[in-house]
N, C-alpha and C positions, 0 to 999 in steps of 0.2 A: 504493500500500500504506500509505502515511503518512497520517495523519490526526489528528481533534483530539482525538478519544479517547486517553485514555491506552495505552500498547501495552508489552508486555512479547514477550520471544522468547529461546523457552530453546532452548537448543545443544542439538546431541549432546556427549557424551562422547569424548573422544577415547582414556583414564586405559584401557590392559586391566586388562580384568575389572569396568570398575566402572559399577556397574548401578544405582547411585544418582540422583537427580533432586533438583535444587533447587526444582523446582514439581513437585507430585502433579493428578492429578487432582483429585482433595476441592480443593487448594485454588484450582487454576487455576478454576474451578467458580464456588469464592465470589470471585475478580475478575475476573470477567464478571458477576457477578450486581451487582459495584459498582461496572458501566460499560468497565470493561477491555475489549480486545483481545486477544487470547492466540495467540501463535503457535508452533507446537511442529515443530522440527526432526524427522522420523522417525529413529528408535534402535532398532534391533536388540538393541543390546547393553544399552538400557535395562530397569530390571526393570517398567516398566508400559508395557502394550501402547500402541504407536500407535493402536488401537480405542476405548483407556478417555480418550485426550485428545478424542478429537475426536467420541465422544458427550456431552462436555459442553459443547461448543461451540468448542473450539481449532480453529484453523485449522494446520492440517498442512501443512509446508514439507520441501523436502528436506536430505538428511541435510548438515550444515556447508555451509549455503548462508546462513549470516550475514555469511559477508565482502562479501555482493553486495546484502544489506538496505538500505535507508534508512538513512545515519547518526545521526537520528534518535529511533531505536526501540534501546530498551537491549535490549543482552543478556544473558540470565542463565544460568550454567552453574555447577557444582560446584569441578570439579579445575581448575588451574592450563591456557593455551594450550600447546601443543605448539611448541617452541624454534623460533624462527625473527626474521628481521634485517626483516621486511614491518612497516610502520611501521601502527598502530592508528589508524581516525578512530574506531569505535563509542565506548559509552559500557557498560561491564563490571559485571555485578554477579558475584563468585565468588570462592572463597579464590586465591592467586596466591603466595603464597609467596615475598613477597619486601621484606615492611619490614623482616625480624630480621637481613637482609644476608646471606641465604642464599646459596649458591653462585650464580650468573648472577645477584644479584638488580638490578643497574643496568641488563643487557642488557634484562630483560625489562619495567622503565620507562621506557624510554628509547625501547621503540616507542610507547608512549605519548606520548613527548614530541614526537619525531618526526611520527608521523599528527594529533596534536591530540586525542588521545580523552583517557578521563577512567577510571577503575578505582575502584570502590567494594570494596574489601576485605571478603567475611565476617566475618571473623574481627576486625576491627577496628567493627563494628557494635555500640556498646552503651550501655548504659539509663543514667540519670543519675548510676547509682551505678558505674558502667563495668564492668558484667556484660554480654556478648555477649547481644545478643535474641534468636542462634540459635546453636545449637552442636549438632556430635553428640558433645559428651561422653561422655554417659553410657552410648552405642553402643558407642561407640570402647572406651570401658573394658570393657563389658561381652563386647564379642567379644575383644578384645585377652587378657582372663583366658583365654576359651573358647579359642584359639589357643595360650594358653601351656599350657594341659592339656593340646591335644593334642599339643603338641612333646612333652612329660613322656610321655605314654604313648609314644609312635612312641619315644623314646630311653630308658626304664628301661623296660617292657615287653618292645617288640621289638625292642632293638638296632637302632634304625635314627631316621635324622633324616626331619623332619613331609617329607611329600609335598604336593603341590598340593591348595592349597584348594580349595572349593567353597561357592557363598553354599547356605545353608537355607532353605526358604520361609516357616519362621514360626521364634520366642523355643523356644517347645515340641519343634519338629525338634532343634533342638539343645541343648536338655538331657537331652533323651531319648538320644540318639547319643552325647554325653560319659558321663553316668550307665553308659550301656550298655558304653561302651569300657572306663570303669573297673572296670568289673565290681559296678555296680549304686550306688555310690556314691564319694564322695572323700575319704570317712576316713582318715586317715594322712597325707592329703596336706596339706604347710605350705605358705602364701606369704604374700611382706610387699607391702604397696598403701603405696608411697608419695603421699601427693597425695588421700589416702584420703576428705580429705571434702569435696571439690569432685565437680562431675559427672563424668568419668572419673572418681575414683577410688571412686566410688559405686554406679558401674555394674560394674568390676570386683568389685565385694565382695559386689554383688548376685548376681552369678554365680557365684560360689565357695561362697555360701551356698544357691544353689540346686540344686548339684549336690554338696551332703550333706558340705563339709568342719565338722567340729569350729569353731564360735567362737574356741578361744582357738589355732587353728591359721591363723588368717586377722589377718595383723599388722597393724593401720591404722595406719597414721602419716604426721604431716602437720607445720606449720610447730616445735610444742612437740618432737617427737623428734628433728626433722633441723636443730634450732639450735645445735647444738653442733659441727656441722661433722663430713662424712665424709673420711676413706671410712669405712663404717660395717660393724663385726663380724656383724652381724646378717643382712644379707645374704647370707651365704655361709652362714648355718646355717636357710636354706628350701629349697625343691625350686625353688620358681617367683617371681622377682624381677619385679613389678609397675611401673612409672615412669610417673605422669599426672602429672605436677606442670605448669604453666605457667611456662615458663623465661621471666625479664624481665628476669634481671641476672645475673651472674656469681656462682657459689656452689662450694663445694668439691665434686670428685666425689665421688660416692656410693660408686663404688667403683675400684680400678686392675689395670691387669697383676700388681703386684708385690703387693697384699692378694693377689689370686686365685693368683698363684703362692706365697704363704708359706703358702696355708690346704693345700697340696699335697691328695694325696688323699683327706683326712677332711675335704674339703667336699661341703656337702649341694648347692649349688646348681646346677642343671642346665639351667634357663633364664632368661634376661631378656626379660620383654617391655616394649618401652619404646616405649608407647603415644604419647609426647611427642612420639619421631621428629625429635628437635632435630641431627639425623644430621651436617647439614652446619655447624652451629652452632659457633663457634669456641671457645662455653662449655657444649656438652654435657656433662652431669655424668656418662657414663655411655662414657668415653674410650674404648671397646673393641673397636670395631666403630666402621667406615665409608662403609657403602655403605645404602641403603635395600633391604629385601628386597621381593619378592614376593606376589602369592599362587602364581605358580607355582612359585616357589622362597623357602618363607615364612622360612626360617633363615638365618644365617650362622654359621661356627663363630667363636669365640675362639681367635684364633690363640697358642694355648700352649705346643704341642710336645705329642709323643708321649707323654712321661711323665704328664700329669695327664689326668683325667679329663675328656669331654665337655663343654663348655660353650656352649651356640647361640643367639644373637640373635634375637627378632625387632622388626623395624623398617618395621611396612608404614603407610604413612602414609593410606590408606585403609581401614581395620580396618571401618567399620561395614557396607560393601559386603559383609559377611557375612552380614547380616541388613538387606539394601537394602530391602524394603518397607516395613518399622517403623521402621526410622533415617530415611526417607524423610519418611514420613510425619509424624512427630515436629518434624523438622527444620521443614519448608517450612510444618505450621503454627506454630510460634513465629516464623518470619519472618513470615507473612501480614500482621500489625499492621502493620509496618517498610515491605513492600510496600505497602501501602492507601496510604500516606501518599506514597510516590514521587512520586506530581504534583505535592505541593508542596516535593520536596526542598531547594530556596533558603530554606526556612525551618523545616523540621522537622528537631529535634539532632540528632538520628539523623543522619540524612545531610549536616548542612551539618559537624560534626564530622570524617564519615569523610573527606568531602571535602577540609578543612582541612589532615587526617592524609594524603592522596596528595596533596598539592599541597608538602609538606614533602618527604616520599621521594624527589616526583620534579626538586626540587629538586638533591635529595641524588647524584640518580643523572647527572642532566643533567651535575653536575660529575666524577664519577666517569667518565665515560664520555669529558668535553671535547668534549661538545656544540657548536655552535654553530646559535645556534637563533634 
C-alpha cells in the first residue's frame, strides 16, 4: 500500500453527530491531480457520500482501519482520537485538543510519545503572520449565533429548553427555519458578539444580520470594549451572549455567579453561547458552566436556584457540523495550499513550525506524565 507517491488517509469520525470532513471531495480531487494518493476511510456518518470520494479517484478503505495502515502514510481527520492508553506510531494531521492543557491533555501526548508518532495540530497551523491557514471560524460563529436563536425561541416562546439538533443541508435551510421560527424576522431581538471582528465573531454577526435583527441591536465588541476589564454590565442587558474570542492568556471574566445573581430578575439575558468552548480551560472567562454540551443535548442551565430567571449555556465544541457541507468545504480548501506542500514538510514553515510546537508539548507532557522513554 506504501509507496513513493505522496499519500494522505482521512479517518472516519469517531465525534457523534459530526459529519464534517477535513478533505472534501473538490479537494481530494485536486491532490490526485498533483500526484497524491488518497485514501478514504468509509463514513456513514460523514456528510459526503463514500460514492463522491471514490468517483474522483480515492481509494476506499474501511471504516477506522488506520490503526492497521502503513506507519508511513499520514492520517488526516477532524475531531480529536477517542480516549485511550494504545500508544501512537502514525503520523496525525487534526485538531487534538490538547496544547492549552486541557483536561487529559499529557494523557493524550504521551501516546505519542510512547508509539513514536508525531501530531500536527490544526489549529496551531499558521501563515507568517500567525493567522491559522484553516479555520472554521466563521462557521462556528455563524451556527453558534443560529443555535443561540434557537435556545431564545425554545425558552421565551415556548417555555421550554432547545431540543436536539439537527445539521441543514444548505446556509439558506437555515435562515429560512430561524426567520420562520421567529415569526418572519429578528426584530426586537439584542445580542452582544464578543471577539466580533475576527472570523467567528464575523460569522456570528453575519447571521444575526441575516435573519433581520436591527444594527444597532447587534453589539460588536472586541479588544477596544473589553480593555477595561469584566465582568461586564452589558451582558446581562441582551437576550443572546455571543463568546468567539481566542483565549491565549488569562483575562478577567466577562461575567460571574454573583453579576448574574445581583442583576436578579430584571435581566434581559437568556442565553450564552460560547462558541470559544474554552470549557475545561482553567482561564475561561465565562466561569459558569462546566461541562461541554451536545447536539443532543445543546444546553446547560446556570445553576442559580429557583428564584431567578432561566439562564442556558451552550458549549458545543463542534458548532459548524451544523452546516457540515459549506464548513466542509470552506475549510479543506484553505488547507489544500498547507497540504500541497506536505512532501516537503522538513522545510516548508508551515509545518516545520507546527512540528517545532508538538515537539515542545510533548516534551511538556513526557514530564507530566514521568515518562521514561
Amino acid at each position: 500500500m506504501s509507496s513513493s507517491q505522496p499519500q494522505l488517509w482521512l479517518r472516519a469520525e469517531k465525534k457523534p453527530l459530526e459529519h464534517r470532513a477535513a478533505l472534501t471531495p473538490t479537494t481530494a480531487k485536486k491532490l490526485i491531480d498533483a500526484g497524491f494518493e488518497i485514501f478514504v476511510e468509509r463514513d456513514e456518518q460523514r456528510i459526503f457520500d463514500n460514492s463522491e470520494y471514490e468517483k474522483v479517484g480515492c481509494k476506499l478503505v474501511p471504516n477506522w482501519s488506520w490503526e492497521s495502515a502503513p506507519t508511513d502514510i499520514p492520517i488526516i481527520g477532524l475531531k480529536e482520537l477517542p480516549e485511550s492508553d494504545s500508544p501512537i506510531a502514525h503520523t496525525h494531521i487534526q485538531f487534538a485538543h490538547c496544547y492549552k492543557r486541557q483536561a487529559g491533555w499529557s494523557k493524550v501526548l504521551s501516546r505519542f510519545a510512547r508509539g513514536g508518532g508525531k501530531l500536527y495540530d490544526l489549529e496551531f497551523l499558521t501563515d507568517e503572520r500567525g493567522r491559522r491557514v484553516a479555520a472554521f471560524g466563521f462557521h462556528a460563529g455563524f451556527t453558534g449565533a443560529a443555535a443561540g436563536v434557537l435556545a431564545y425561541i425554545a425558552q421565551k416562546k415556548n417555555g421550554e429548553r432547545l431540543g436536539p439538533l439537527e445539521p441543514y443541508p444548505n446556509e439558506a435551510a437555515l435562515i429560512s427555519n430561524l426567520k420562520e421560527k421567529l415569526g418572519g424576522n429578528g426584530k426586537g431581538l439584542r445580542a452582544l458578539v464578543i471577539g466580533a471582528l475576527g472570523r467567528c465573531g464575523s460569522g456570528a454577526v453575519d447571521l444575526l444580520r441575516k435573519i433581520g435583527l436591527d444594527e444597532d441591536d447587534i453589539l460588536k465588541w472586541d479588544l477596544p470594549e473589553t480593555a477595561k476589564g469584566g465582568p461586564f454590565q452589558e451582558i446581562l442587558d441582551v437576550d443572546i451572549f455571543i463568546n468567539c474570542i481566542y483565549l491565549s492568556s488569562p483575562i478577567p471574566s466577562f461575567l460571574t455567579y454573583d453579576t448574574i445573581k445581583a442583576a436578579g430578575s430584571s435581566r434581559r439575558l437568556s442565553v450564552i453561547v460560547d462558541v470559544s468552548c474554552d470549557t475545561t480551560n482553567p482561564n475561561n472567562p465565562i466561569p459558569v458552566y462546566s461541562i461541554n454540551t451536545t447536539f443532543t443535548k445543546p444546553t446547560v442551565d446556570v445553576e442559580l436556584g429557583p428564584e431567578y430567571p432561566l439562564l442556558t449555556v451552550i458549549s458545543i465544541d463542534h458548532l459548524p457540523t451544523l452546516l457540515p457541507r459549506e464548513a466542509s468545504e470552506q475549510f479543506s480548501a484553505d488547507l489544500l495550499p498547507s497540504l500541497l506542500e506536505f512532501p516537503q514538510r522538513n522545510e516548508k514553515r508551515v509545518w516545520t513550525d507546527a512540528e517545532k510546537l508538538f515537539k515542545e508539548k510533548l516534551a511538556e507532557a513526557v514530564q507530566a506524565e514521568n515518562l521514561q522513554l
